[in-house]
TIGUTOR-801419 format. One record per residue: residue in one letter; x negated, y negated, z negated of N, C-alpha, C in turn. Coordinates in pm, whole numbers, padded with zeros to 5 digits, always signed. Last residue first. Layout:
BEGIN
AXYZXYZXYZ/...
***
This chain:
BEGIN
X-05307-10575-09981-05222-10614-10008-05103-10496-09950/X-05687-10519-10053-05557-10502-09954-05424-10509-10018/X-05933-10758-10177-05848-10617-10218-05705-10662-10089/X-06171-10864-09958-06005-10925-10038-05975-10756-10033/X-06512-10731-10017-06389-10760-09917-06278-10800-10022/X-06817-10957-10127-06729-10838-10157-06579-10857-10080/X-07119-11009-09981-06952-11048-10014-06869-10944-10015/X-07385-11036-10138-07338-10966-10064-07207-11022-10129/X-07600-11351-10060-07574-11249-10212-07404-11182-10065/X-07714-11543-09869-07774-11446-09888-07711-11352-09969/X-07503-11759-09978-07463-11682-09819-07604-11555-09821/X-07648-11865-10210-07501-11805-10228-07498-11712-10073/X-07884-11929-10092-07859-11838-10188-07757-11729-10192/X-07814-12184-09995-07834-12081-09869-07894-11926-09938/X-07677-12349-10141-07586-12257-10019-07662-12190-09981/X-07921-12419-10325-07805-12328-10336-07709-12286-10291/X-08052-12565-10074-08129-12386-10150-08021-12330-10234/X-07921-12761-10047-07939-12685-09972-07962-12520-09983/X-07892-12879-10274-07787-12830-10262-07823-12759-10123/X-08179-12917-10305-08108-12863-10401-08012-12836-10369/X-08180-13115-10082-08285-13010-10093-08207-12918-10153/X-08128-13431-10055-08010-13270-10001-08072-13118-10067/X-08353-13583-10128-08237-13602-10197-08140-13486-10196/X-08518-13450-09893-08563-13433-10011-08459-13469-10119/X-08449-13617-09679-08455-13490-09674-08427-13429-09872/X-08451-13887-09781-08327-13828-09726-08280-13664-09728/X-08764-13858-09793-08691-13904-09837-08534-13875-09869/X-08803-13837-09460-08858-13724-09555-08784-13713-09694/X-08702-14058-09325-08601-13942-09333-08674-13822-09391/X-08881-14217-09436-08753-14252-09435-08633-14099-09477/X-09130-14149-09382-09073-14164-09503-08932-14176-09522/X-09094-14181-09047-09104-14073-09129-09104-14089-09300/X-09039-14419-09049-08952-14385-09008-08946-14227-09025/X-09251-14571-09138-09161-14585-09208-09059-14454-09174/X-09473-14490-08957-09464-14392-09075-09375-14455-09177/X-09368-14639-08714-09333-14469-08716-09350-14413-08880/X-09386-14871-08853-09247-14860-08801-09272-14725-08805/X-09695-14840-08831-09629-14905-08946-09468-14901-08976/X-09781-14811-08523-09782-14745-08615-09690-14744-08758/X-09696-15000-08264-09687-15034-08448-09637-14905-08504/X-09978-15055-08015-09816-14995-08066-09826-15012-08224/X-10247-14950-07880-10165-14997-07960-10035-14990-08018/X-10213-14635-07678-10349-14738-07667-10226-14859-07795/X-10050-14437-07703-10160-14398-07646-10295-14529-07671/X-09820-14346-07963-09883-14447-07820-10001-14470-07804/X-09753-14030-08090-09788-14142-08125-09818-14210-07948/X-09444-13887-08116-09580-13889-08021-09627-13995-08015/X-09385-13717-08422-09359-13824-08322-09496-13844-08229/X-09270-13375-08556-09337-13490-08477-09335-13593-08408/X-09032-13354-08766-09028-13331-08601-09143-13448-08623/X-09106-13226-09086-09059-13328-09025-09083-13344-08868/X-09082-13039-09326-09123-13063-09228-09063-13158-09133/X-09109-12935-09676-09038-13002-09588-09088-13048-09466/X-09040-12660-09881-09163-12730-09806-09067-12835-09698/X-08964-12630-10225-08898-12658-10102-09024-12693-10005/X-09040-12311-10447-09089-12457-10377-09001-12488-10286/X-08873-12110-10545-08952-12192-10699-09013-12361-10590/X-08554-12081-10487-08695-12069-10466-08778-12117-10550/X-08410-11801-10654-08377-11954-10599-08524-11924-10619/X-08321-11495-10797-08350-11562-10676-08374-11740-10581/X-08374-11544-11074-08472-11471-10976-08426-11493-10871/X-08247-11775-11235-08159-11632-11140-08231-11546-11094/X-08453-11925-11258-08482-11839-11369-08378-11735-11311/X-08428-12094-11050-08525-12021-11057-08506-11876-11142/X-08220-12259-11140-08237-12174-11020-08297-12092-11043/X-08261-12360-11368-08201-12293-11352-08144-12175-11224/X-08503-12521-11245-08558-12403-11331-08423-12330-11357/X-08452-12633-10907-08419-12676-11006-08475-12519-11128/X-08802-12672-10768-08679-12622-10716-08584-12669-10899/X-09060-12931-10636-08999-12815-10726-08847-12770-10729/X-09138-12996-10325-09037-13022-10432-09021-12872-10504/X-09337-13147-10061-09335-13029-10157-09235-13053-10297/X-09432-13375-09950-09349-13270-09857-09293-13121-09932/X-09611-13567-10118-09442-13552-10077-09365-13481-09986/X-09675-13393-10398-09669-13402-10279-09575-13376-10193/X-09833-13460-10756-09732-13465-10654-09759-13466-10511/X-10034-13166-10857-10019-13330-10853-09854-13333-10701/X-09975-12889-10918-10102-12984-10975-10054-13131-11007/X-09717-12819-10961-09760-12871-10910-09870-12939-10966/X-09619-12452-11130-09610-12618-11155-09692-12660-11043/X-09362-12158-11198-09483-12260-11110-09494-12421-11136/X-09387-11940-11510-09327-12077-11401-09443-12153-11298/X-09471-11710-11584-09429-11746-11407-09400-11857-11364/X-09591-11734-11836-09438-11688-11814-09378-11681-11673/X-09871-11826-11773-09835-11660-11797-09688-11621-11810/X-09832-12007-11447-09814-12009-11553-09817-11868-11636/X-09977-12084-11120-09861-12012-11230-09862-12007-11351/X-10001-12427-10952-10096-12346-11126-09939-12190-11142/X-10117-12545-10720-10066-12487-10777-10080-12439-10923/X-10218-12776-10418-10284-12688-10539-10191-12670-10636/X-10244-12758-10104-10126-12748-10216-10206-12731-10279/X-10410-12871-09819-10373-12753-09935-10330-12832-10026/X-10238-13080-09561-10330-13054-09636-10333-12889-09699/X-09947-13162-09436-10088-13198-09460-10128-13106-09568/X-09732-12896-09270-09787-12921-09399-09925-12977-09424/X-09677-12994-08926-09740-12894-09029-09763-12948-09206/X-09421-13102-08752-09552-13076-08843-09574-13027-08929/X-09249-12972-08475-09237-13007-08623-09415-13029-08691/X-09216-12822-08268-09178-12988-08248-09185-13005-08399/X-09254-12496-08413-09227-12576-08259-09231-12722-08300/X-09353-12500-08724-09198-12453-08609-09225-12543-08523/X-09679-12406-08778-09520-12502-08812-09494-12478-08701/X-09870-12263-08966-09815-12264-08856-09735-12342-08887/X-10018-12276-09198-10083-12247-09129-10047-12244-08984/X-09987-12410-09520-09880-12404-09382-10032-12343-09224/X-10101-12320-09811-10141-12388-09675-10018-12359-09586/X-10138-12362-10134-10084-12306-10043-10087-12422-09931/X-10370-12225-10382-10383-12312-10311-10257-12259-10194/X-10367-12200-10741-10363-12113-10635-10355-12259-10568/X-10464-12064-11074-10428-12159-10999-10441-12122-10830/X-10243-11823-11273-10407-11924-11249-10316-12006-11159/X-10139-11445-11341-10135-11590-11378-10305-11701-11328/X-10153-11338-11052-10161-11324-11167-10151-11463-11216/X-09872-11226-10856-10010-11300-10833-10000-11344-11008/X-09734-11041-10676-09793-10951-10721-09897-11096-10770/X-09601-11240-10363-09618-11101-10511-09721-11082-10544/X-09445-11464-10167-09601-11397-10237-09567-11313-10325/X-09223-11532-09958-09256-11491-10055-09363-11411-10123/X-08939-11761-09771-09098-11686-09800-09104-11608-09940/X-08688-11867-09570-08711-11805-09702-08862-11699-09677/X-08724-11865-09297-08720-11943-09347-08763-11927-09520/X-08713-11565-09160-08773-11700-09138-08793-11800-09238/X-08577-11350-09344-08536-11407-09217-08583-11517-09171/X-08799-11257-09456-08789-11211-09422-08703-11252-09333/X-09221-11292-09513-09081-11406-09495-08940-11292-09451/X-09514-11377-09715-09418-11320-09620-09250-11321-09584/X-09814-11415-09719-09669-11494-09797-09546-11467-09693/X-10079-11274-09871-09960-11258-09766-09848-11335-09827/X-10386-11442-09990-10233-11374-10056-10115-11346-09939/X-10710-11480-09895-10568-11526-09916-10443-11377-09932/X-11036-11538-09979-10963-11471-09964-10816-11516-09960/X-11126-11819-09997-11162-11759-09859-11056-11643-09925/X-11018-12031-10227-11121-11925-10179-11035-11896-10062/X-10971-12420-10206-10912-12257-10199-11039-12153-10180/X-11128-12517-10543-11099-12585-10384-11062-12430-10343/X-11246-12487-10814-11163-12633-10788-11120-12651-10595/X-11328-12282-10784-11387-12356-10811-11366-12517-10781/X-11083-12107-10609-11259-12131-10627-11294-12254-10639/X-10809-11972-10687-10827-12114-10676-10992-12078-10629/X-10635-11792-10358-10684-11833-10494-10789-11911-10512/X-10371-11946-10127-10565-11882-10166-10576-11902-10305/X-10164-11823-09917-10192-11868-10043-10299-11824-10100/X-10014-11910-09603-10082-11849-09638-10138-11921-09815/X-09763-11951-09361-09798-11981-09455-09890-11886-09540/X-09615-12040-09045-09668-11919-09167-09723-11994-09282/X-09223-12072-08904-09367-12106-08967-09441-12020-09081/X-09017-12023-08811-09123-12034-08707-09263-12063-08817/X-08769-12146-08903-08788-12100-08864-08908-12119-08804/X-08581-12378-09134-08641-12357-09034-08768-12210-09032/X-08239-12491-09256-08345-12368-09294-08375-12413-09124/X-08212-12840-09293-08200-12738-09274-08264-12634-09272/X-08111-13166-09455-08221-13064-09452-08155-12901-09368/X-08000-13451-09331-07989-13379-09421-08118-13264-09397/X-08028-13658-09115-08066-13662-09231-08053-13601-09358/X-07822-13573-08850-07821-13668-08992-07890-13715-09110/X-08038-13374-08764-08014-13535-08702-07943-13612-08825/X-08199-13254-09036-08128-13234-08931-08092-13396-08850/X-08527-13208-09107-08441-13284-09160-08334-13226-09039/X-08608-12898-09290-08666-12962-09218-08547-13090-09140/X-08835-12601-09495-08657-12667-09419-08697-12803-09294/X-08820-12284-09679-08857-12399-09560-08767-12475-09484/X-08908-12205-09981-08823-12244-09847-08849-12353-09807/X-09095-11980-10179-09079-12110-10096-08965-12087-09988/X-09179-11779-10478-09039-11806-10322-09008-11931-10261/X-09386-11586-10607-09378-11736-10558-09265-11731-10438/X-09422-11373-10873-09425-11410-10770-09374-11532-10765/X-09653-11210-11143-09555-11322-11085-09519-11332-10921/X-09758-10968-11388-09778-11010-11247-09661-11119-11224/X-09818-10989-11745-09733-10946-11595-09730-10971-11501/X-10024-10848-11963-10017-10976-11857-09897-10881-11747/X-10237-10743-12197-10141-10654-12069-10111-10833-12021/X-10548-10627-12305-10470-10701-12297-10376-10679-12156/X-10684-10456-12580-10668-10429-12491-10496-10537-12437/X-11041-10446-12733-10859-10573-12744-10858-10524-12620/X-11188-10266-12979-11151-10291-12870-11006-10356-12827/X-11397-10313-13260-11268-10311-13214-11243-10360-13047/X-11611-10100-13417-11599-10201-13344-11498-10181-13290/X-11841-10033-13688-11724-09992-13620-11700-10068-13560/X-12204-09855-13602-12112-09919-13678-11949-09951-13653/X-12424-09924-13374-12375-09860-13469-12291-09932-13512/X-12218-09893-13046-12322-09966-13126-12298-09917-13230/X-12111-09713-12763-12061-09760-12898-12205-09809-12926/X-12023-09882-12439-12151-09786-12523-12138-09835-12680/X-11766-09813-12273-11806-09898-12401-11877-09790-12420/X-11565-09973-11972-11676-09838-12049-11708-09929-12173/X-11421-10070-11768-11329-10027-11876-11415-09935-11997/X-11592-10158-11586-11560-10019-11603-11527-09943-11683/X-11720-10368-11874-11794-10368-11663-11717-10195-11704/X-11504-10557-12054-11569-10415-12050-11604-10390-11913/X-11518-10887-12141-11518-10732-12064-11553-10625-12045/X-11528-11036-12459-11679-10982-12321-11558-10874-12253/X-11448-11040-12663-11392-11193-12595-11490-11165-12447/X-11502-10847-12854-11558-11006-12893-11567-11054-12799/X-11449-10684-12590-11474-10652-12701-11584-10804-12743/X-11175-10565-12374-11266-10661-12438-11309-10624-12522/X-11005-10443-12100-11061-10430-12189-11174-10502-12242/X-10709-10538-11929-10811-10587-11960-10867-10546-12064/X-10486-10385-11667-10527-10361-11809-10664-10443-11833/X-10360-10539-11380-10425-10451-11436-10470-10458-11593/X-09994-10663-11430-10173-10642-11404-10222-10589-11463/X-09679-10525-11362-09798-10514-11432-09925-10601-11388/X-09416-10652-11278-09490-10588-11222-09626-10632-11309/X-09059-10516-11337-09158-10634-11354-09263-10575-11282/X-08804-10400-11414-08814-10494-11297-08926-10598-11312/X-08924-10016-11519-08887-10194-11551-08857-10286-11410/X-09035-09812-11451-08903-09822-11452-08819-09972-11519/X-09316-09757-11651-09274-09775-11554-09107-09793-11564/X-09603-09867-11883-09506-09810-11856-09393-09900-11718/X-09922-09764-11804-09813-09901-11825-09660-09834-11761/X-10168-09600-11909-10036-09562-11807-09939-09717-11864/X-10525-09692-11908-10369-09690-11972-10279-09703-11870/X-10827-09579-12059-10748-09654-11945-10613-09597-12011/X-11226-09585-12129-11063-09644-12152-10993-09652-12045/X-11502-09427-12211-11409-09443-12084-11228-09472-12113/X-11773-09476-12449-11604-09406-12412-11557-09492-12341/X-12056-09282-12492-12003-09384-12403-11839-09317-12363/X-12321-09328-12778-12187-09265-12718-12106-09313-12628/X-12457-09490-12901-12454-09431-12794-12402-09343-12713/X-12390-09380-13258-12437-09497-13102-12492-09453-13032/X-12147-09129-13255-12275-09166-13236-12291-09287-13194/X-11788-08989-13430-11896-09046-13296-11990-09115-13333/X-11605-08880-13583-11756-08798-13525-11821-08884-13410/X-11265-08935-13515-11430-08955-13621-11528-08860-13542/X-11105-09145-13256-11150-09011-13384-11277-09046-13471/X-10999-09472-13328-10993-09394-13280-11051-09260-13379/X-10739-09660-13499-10859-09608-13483-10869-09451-13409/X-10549-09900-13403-10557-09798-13400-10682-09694-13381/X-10404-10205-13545-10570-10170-13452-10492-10006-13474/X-10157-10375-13393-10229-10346-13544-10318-10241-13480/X-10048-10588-13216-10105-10604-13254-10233-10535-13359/X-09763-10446-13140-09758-10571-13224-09886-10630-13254/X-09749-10252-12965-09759-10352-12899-09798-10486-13024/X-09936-09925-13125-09862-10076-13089-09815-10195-13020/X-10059-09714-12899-10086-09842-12944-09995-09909-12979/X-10148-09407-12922-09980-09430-12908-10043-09602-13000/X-10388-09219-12760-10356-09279-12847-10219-09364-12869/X-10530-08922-12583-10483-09038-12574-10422-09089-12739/X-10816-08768-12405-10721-08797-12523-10643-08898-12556/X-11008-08579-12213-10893-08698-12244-10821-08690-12352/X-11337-08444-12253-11153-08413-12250-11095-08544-12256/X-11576-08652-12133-11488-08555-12173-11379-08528-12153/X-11777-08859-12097-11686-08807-11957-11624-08674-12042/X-11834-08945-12365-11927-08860-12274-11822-08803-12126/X-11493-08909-12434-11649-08971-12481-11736-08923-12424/X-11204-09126-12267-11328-08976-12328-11432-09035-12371/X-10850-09177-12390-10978-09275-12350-11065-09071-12376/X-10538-09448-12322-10624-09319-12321-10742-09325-12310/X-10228-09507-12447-10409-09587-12420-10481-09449-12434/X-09939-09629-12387-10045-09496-12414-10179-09547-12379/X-09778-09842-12653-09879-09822-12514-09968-09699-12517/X-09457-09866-12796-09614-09866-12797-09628-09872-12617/X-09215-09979-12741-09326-10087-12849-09429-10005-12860/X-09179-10116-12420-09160-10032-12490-09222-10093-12621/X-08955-10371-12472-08941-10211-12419-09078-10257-12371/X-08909-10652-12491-08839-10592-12557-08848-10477-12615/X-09081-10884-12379-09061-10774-12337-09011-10708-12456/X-09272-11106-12417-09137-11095-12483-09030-11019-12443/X-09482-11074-12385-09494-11093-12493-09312-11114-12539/X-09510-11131-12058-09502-10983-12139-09480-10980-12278/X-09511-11347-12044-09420-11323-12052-09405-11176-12131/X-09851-11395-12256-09694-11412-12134-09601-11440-12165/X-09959-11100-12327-09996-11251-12299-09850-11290-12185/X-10027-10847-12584-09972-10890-12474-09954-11045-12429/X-10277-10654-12693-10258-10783-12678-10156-10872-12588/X-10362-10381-12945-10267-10486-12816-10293-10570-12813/X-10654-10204-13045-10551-10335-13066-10488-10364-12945/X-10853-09947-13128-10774-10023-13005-10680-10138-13080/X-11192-09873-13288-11011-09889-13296-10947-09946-13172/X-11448-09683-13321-11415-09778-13277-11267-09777-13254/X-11778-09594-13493-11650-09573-13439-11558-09694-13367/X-12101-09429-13550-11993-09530-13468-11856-09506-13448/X-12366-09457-13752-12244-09367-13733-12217-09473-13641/X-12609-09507-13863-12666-09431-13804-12499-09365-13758/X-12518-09747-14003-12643-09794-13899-12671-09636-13799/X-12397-09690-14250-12297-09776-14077-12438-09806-13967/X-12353-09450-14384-12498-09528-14359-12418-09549-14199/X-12172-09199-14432-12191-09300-14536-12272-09418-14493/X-12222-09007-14271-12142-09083-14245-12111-09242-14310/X-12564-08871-14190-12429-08902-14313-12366-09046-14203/X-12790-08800-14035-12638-08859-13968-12519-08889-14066/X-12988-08731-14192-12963-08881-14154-12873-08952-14076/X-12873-08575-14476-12883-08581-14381-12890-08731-14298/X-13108-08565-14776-12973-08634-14741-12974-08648-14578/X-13356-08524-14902-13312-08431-14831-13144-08460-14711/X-13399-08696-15081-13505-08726-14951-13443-08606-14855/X-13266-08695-15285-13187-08819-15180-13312-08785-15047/X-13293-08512-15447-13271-08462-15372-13213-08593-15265/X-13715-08449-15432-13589-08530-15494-13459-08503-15372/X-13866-08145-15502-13834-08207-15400-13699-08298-15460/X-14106-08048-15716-13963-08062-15714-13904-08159-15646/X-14424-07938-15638-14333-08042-15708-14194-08036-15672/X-14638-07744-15839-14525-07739-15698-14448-07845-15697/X-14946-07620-15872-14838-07692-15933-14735-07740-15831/X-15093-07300-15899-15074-07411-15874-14976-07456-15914/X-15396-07180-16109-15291-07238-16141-15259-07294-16012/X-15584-06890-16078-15588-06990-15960-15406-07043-16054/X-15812-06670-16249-15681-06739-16219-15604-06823-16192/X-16022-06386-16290-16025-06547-16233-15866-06554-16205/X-16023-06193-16481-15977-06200-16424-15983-06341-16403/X-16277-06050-16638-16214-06114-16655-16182-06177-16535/X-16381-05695-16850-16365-05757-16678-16296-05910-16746/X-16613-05650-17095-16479-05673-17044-16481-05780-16898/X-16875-05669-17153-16866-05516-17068-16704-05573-17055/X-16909-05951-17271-16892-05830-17298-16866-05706-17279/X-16696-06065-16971-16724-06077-17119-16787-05955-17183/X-16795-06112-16617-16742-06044-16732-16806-06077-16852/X-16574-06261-16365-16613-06258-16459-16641-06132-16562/X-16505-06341-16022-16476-06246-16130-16585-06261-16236/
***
């Protein structure tokens, strides 16, 4: 405090304040800034056969964020992305899955979720900033219908009885250890399900009494439309005709077995027995086709003569 002249004078403290700009105030979750937001769209992908499925044209694709409420989404089959909601974080973790629709004569595989061509470990996605598209791919399951046959005294082929058969998926160019049930219902006629498109290995694991066994493993390929193909040729193994096939019921393989011969104990001319098995493997294998389509036709139900 001051004084002038017997007058008081008041000391007086200026301050100066500055005027806050207003971009420093801008929230740092704006939506505007792809580094601090996440979102993410679904796309179809159907592979196959499925690709020419008629029904349905969407897919329910359902998905939470943080183990949340469920919510679901109505996907195209054609391809066109479907974004999901707004308000999500990186690091946000959304849980995908999908009802495939039912009441068809086909059989699904499981749903594949990708993102840039990677799997999703548990259909899960930790969003990253920014937007990112999830490919969700469908595939239809296949099956495999072998018959089994085997020459008759003339040299024609007949349905046989008595033998198993088992189908490994591929590892690494040679069968895995796990195998596929190939199951039979009156003997002769077999049949695998449910096998995704790849490559597969099939084994004879039993043969009918007085007959041999299928040398070796088969190596196989299904195809994503189902057709089966033969790696490489083998001569106990014949593709079936594709108009067969495509009836759904004709077999897709013939296996052919041939009665053992008891080889001679100390020399003898080998060279005569494995003519004599080419011979009538051969023989076999010319009948095949008209075999698998009588024994089709006598499988399909006969309708009675209207009464007179």
């Amino acid at each position: 405090m001051l004084t002038v002249e017997g007058t008081e004078v008041v000391d007086i403290t200026l301050t100066n304040t500055a005027t806050a700009d207003p971009s420093d105030s801008a929230d740092p979750n704006d939506s505007g800034d792809p580094a601090t937001t996440a979102s993410f769209s679904i796309e179809k992908r159907l592979e196959g056969a499925a690709a020419d499925l008629l029904e349905p044209a969407t897919f329910e694709v359902c998905y939470t964020v943080n183990h949340g409420t469920p919510a679901c989404l109505a996907v195209p089959r054609d391809g066109t992305p479907v974004a999901g909601p707004d308000g999500l974080s990186p690091g946000d973790v959304v849980a995908f899955s999908e009802t495939l629709p039912t009441g068809q004569p086909v059989a699904w595989a499981p749903p594949s979720f990708t993102v840039d061509g990677a799997e999703l470990a548990g259909a899960e996605l930790t969003l990253p900033a920014g937007p990112v598209t999830v490919t969700l791919t469908n595939s239809l399951l296949h099956d495999l219908r072998l018959l089994k046959v085997g020459p008759t005294p003339d040299g024609g082929p007949q349905p046989l009885s008595g033998a198993s058969f088992a189908l490994h998926p591929d590892d690494d160019g040679a069968p895995g250890r796990d195998s596929i049930p190939v199951r039979t219902e009156d003997g002769s006629l077999f049949h695998a399900e449910g096998l995704s498109p790849g490559r597969y290995w099939l084994t004879e694991t039993r043969a009918p009494d007085g007959y041999q066994a299928l040398v070796g493993a088969v190596p196989l390929v299904v195809h994503d439309s189902g057709r089966i193909e033969l790696v490489e040729p083998h001569p106990q193994v014949s593709l079936a005709d594709p108009q067969t096939v495509a009836s759904g019921e004709g077999p897709h393989l013939t296996v052919m077995n041939l009665p053992g011969l008891r080889l001679p104990e100390a020399g003898g001319d080998r060279l005569l027995e494995h003519a004599i098995l080419a011979a009538g493997l051969l023989s076999c294998l010319a009948t095949i086709p008209l075999l698998a389509s009588d024994r089709l036709r006598d499988r399909r139900p006969r309708h009675a003569e209207p009464s007179r």
